[in-house]
C-alpha positions in Angstrom: 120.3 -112.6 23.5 120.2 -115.8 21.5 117.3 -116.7 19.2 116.2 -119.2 22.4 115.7 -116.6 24.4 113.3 -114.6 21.6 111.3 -118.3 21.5 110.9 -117.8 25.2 109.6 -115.0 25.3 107.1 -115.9 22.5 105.8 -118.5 24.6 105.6 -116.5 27.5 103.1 -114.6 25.6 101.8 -117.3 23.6 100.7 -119.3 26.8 99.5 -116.3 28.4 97.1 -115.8 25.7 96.2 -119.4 25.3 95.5 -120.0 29.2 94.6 -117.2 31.0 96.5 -117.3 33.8 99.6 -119.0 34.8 102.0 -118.4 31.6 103.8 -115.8 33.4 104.8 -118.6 35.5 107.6 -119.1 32.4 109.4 -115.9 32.7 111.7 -116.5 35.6 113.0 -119.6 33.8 113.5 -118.1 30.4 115.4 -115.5 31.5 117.6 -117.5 33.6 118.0 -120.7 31.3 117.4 -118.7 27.9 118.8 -115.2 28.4 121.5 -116.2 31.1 120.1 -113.5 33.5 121.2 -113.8 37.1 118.6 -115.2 40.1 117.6 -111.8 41.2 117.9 -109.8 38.6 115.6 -112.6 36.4 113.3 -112.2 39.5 113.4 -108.3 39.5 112.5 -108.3 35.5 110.2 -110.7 35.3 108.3 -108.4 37.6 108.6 -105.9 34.7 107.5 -108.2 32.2 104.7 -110.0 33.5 103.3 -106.1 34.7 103.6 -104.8 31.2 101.9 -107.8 29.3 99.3 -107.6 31.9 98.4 -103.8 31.7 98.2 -104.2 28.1 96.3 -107.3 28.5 93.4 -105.7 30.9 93.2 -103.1 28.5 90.6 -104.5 26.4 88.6 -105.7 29.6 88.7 -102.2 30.6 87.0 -100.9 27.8 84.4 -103.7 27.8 83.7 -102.4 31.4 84.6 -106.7 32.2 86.5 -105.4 35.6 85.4 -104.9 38.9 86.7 -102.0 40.9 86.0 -102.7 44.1 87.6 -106.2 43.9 90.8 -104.3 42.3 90.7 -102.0 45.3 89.9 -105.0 47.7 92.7 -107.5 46.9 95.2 -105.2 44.8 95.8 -102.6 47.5 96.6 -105.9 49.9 98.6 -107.6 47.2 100.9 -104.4 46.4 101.4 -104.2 49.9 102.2 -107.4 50.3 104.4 -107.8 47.0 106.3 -104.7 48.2 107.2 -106.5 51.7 107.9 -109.8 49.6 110.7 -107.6 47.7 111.8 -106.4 50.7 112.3 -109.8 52.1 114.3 -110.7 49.5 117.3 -109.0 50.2 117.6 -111.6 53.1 117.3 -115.0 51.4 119.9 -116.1 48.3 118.7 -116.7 45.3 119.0 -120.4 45.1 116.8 -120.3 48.0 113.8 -118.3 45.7 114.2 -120.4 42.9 113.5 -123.0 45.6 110.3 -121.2 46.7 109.6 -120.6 42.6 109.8 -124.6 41.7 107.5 -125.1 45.0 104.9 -122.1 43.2 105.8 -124.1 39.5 104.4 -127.3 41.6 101.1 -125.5 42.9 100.3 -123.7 39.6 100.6 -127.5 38.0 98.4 -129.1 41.1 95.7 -125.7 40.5 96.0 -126.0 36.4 94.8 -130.0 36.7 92.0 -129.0 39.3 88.7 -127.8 36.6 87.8 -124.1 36.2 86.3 -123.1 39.4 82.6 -121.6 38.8 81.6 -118.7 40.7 78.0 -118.4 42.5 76.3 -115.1 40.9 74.2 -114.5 43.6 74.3 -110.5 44.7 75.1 -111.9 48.5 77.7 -113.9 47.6 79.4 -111.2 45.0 79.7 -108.4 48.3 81.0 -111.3 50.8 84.1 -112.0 52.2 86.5 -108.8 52.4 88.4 -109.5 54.7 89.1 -113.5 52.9 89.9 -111.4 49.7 92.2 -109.2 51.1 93.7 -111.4 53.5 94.1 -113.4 50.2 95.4 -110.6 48.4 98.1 -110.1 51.3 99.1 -113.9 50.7 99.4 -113.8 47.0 101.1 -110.2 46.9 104.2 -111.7 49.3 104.7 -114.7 47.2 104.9 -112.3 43.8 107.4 -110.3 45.3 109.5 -113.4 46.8 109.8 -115.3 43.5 108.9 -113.1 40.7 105.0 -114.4 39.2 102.2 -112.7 38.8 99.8 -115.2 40.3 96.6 -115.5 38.7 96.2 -119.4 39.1 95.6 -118.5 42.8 94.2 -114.7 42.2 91.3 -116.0 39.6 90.1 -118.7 41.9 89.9 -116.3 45.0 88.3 -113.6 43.1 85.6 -116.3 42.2 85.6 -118.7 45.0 85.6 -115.5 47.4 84.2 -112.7 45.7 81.7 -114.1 43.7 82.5 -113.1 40.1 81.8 -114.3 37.6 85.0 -115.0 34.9 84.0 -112.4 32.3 85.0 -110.1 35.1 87.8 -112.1 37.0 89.9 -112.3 34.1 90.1 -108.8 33.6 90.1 -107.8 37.3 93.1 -110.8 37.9 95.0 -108.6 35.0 95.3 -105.5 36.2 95.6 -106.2 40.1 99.1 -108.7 38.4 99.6 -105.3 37.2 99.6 -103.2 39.6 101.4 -105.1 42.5 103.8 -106.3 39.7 105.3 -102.5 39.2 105.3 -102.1 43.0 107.7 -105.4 43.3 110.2 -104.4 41.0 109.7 -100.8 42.0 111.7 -102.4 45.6 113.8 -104.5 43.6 115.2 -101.8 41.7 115.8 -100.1 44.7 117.4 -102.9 46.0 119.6 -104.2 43.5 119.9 -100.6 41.6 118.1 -99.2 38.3 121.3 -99.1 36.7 121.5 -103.1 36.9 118.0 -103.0 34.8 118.6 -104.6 31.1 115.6 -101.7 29.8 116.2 -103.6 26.7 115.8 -106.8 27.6 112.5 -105.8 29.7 111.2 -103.9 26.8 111.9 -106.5 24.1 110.2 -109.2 26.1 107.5 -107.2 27.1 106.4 -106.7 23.2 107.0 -110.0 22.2 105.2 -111.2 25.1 102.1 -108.9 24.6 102.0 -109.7 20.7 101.9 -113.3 21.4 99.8 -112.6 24.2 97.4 -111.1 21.3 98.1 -114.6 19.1 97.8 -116.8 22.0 94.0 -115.2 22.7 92.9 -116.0 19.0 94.5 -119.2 18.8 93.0 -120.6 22.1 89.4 -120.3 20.2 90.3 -123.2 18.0 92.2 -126.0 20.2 90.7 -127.6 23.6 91.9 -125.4 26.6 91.7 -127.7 29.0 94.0 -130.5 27.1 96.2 -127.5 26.7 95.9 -126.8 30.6 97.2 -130.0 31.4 99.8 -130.3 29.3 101.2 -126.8 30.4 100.5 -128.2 34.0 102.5 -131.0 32.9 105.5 -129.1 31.8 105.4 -127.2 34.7 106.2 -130.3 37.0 109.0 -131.2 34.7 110.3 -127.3 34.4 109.5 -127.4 38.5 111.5 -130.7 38.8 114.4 -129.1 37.1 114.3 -126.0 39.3 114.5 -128.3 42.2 117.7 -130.2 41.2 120.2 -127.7 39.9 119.1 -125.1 43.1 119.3 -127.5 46.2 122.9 -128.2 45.8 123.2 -124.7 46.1 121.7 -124.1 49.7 122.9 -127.6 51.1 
């Protein structure tokens, strides 16, 4: 790997740290552009990556008690299902075609990053409503993860607290380890599909620690700069990074 491909994965952590949610978004082009990973594969291990980072992410939540269980158990169970079939479904689209589907996600995360935080309302009704929306949701989310390879929290935070009522002390935590859990199922079908011996362990494990140390740096950095001029600017990236997506993969499919 070239010294590019160690700065991206940095950032990957860096901007997971700093925003929230969203950063993974990153992987799937560093891997591709930085690392010179093929399509799927970079789809299959960014999977990997983006679980890892986000296991060891929830982990402090979890000892904090800052997750809720029953809306792990009502949107991750959908959303591993769902990732699982969106693996599946892979194997009959190219892989120009899910970059495609990944610079149209790039575009959404960018639209959802501009939009302000949502606020959740506390009330005990609203915190026990809508199971079926949230898992439905969940469903949604979890086929998109395992078509194009991101974790999703831009759309799992705001559904956990538009839907379920929570408030963000416990979405952020809750968002982590349902990203990790139907992360490990996708590539779980991807290395199925494409075979474990085609699996760079290396690569995965390399950027998984560099992601979860800048992960760690990102966290303590984003108490002293403005999160929401940093939201935007990633948002703004992303259209450019989404953009770019766009123009080297439709030649491919036309």
């Amino acid at each position: 790997m070239t010294i590019f491909a160690w700065i991206g994965a940095l950032l990957i952590g860096l901007s997971l740290g700093l925003l929230g949610s969203g950063g993974s978004i990153l992987t799937v082009p560093v891997l591709i552009y930085l690392a010179g990973v093929g399509e799927k594969l970079a789809i299959a291990q960014s999977l990997a990556i983006v679980g890892g980072i986000s296991l060891f992410g929830a982990i402090p939540y979890i000892l904090r008690r800052q997750v809720d269980w029953r809306s792990v158990v009502l949107f991750g169970i959908p959303g591993v299902l769902g990732t699982y079939a969106g693996a599946a479904l892979s194997a009959y689209l190219p892989g120009a075609m899910q970059l495609l589907l990944f610079a149209a996600v790039m575009m959404l995360a960018a639209v959802m990053m501009f939009r302000p935080k949502p606020e959740a309302d506390t009330s005990a009704e609203n915190h026990h409503r809508s199971p079926l929306k949230i898992g439905a949701e969940g469903l949604g989310v979890g086929i998109l993860t395992g078509l194009v390879g991101v974790g999703g929290g831009f759309l799992i935070i705001p559904a956990l607290v538009l839907l379920g009522g929570l408030p963000m002390s416990l979405a952020v935590g809750t968002s982590l380890l349902i990203i990790a859990a139907k992360s490990f199922a996708g590539f779980y079908k991807y290395a199925h599909l494409l075979g474990v011996e085609n699996m760079d362990w290396t690569l995965i494990a390399v950027f998984t620690a560099i992601g979860v140390a800048g992960s760690f740096l990102g966290s303590q950095l984003g108490k002293k700069v403005s999160n929401e001029a940093l939201r935007k600017g990633f948002a703004m990236f992303l259209v450019v990074m989404g953009l770019y997506v766009l123009a080297t993969n439709i030649p491919k499919v036309l």
